[in-house]
ChimeraX commands (.cxc) that place a marker at each C-alpha (Angstrom):
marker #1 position -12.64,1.53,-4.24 radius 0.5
marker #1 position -10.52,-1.80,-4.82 radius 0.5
marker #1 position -7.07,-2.34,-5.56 radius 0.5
marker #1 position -6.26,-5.86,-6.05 radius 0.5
marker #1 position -3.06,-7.89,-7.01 radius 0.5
marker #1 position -2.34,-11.48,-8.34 radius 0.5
marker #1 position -0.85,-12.30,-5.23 radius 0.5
marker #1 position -4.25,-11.86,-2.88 radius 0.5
marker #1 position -2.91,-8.33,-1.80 radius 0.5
marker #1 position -6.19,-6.44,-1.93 radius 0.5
marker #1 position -6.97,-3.04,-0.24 radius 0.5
marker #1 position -10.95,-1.31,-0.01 radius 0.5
marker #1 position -10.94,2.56,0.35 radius 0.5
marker #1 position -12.65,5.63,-0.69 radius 0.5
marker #1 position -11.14,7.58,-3.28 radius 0.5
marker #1 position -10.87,10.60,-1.10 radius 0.5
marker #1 position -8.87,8.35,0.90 radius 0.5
marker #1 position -7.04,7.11,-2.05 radius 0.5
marker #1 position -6.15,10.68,-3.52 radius 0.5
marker #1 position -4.91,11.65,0.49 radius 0.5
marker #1 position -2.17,9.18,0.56 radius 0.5
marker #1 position -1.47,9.93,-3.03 radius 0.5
marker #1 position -0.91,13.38,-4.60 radius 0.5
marker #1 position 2.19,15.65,-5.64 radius 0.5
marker #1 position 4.94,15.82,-3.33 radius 0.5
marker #1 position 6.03,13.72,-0.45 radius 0.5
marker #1 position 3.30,11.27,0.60 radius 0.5
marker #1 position 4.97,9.76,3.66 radius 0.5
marker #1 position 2.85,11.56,6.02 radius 0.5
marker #1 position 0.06,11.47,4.86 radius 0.5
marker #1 position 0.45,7.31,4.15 radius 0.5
marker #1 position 2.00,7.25,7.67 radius 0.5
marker #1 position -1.66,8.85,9.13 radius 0.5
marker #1 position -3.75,6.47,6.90 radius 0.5
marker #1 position -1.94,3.67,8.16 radius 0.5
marker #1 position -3.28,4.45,11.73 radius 0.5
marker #1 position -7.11,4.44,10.63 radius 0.5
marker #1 position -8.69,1.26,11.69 radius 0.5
marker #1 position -10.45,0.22,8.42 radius 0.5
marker #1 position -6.81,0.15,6.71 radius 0.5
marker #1 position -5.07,-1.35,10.03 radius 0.5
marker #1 position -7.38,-4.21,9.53 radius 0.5
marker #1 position -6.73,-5.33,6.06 radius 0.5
marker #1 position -3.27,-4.52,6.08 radius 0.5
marker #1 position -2.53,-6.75,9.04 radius 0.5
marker #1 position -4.42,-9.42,6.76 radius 0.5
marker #1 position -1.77,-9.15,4.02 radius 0.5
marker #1 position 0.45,-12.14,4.18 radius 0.5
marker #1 position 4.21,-10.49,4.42 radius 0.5
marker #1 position 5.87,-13.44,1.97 radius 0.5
marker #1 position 3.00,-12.71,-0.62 radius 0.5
marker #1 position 3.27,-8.91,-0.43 radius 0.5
marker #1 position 7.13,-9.18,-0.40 radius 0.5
marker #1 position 6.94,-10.79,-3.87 radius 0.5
marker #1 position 4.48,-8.87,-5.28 radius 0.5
marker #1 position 6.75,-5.62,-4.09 radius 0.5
marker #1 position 9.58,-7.34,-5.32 radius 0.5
marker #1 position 8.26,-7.22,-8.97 radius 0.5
marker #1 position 8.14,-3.68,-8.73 radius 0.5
marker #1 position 12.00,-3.69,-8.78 radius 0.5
marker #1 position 12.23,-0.59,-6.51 radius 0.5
marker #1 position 13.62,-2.42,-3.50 radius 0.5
marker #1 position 16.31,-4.92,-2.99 radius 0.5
marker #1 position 15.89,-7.92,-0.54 radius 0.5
marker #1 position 17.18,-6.32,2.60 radius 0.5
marker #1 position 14.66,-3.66,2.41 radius 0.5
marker #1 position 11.98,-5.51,1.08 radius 0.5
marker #1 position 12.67,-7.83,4.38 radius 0.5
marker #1 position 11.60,-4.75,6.40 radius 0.5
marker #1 position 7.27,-6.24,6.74 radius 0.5
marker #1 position 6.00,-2.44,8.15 radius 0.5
marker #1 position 8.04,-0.46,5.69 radius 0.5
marker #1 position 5.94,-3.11,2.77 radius 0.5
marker #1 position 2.87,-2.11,4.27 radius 0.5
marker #1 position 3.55,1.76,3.88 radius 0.5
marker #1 position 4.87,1.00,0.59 radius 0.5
marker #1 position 1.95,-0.90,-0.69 radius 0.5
marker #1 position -1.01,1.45,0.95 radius 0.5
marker #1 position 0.99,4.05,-0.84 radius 0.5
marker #1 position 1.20,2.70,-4.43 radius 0.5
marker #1 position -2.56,0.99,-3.40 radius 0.5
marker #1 position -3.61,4.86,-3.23 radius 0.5
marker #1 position -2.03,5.66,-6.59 radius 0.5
marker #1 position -3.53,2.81,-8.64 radius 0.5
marker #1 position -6.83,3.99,-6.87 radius 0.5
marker #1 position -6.10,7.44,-8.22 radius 0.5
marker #1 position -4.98,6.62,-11.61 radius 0.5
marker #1 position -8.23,4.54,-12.63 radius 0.5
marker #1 position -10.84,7.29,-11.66 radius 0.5
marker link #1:1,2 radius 0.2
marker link #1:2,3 radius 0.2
marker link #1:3,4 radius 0.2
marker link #1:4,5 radius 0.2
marker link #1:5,6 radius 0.2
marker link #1:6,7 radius 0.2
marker link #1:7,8 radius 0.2
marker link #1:8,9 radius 0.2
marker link #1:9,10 radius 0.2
marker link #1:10,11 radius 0.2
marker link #1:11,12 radius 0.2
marker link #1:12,13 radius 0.2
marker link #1:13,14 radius 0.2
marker link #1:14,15 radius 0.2
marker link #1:15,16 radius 0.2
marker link #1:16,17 radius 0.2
marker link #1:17,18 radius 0.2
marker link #1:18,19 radius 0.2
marker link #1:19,20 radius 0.2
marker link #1:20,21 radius 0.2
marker link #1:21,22 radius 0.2
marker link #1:22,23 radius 0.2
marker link #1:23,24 radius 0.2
marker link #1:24,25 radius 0.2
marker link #1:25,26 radius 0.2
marker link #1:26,27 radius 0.2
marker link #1:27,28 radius 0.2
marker link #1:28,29 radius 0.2
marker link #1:29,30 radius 0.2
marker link #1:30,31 radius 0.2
marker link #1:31,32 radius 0.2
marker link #1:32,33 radius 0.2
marker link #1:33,34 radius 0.2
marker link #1:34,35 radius 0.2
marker link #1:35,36 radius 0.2
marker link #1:36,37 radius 0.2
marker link #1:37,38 radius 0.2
marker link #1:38,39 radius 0.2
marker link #1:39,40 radius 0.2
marker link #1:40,41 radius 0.2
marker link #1:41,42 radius 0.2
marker link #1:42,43 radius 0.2
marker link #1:43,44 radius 0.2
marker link #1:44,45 radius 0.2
marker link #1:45,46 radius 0.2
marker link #1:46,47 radius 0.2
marker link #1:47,48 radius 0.2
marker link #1:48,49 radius 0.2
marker link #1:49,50 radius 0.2
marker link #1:50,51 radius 0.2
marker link #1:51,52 radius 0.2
marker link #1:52,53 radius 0.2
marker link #1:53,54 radius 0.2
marker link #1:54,55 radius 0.2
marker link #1:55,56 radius 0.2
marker link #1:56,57 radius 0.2
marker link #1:57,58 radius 0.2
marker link #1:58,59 radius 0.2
marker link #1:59,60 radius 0.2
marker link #1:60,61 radius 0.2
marker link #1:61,62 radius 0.2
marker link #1:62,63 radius 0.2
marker link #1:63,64 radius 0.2
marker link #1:64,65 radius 0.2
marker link #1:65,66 radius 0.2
marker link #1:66,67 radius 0.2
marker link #1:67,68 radius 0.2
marker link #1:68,69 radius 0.2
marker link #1:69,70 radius 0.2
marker link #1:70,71 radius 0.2
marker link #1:71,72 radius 0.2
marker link #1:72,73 radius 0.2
marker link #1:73,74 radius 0.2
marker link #1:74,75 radius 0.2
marker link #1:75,76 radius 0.2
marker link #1:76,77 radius 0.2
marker link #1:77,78 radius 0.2
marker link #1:78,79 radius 0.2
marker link #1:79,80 radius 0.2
marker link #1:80,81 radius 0.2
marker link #1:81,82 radius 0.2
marker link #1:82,83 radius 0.2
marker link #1:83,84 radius 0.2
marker link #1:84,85 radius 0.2
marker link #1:85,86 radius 0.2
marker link #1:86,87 radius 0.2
marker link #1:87,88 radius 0.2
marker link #1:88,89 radius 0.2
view
């Protein structure tokens, strides 16, 4: 499964994987423990931090000084990633 953004911020995993990091209740963990799988370690180190920091910025969840934080982006988009996943199957 895709999810793909305007700014080039594009993540490929299964929807099991997809429906792990996102589900009722917290999802930090379970984010945090697909972070460390090497298929998603590899294309989130591709993301460019200034691209995903505006494309996070449009979300208006974050202000500046936390959206400066480039491992706390990642997290945040795997996370929403896995719910966009989710919410088209």
């Amino acid at each position: 499964m895709w999810n793909s953004s305007n700014y080039g911020n594009d993540l490929n995993i299964t929807k099991a994987l997809a429906e792990s990091g996102s589900h009722a209740g917290a999802c930090d963990g379970d984010i945090a423990g697909l972070r460390t799988l090497p298929q998603i370690r590899r294309q989130l180190a591709k993301l460019d931090p200034d691209n995903l920091r505006r494309e996070l910025s449009e979300y208006g969840a974050w202000d500046e000084q936390e959206l400066a934080d480039h491992e706390a982006n990642l997290l945040r988009w795997l996370w929403i990633s896995c719910g966009d996943i989710t919410d088209q199957n």
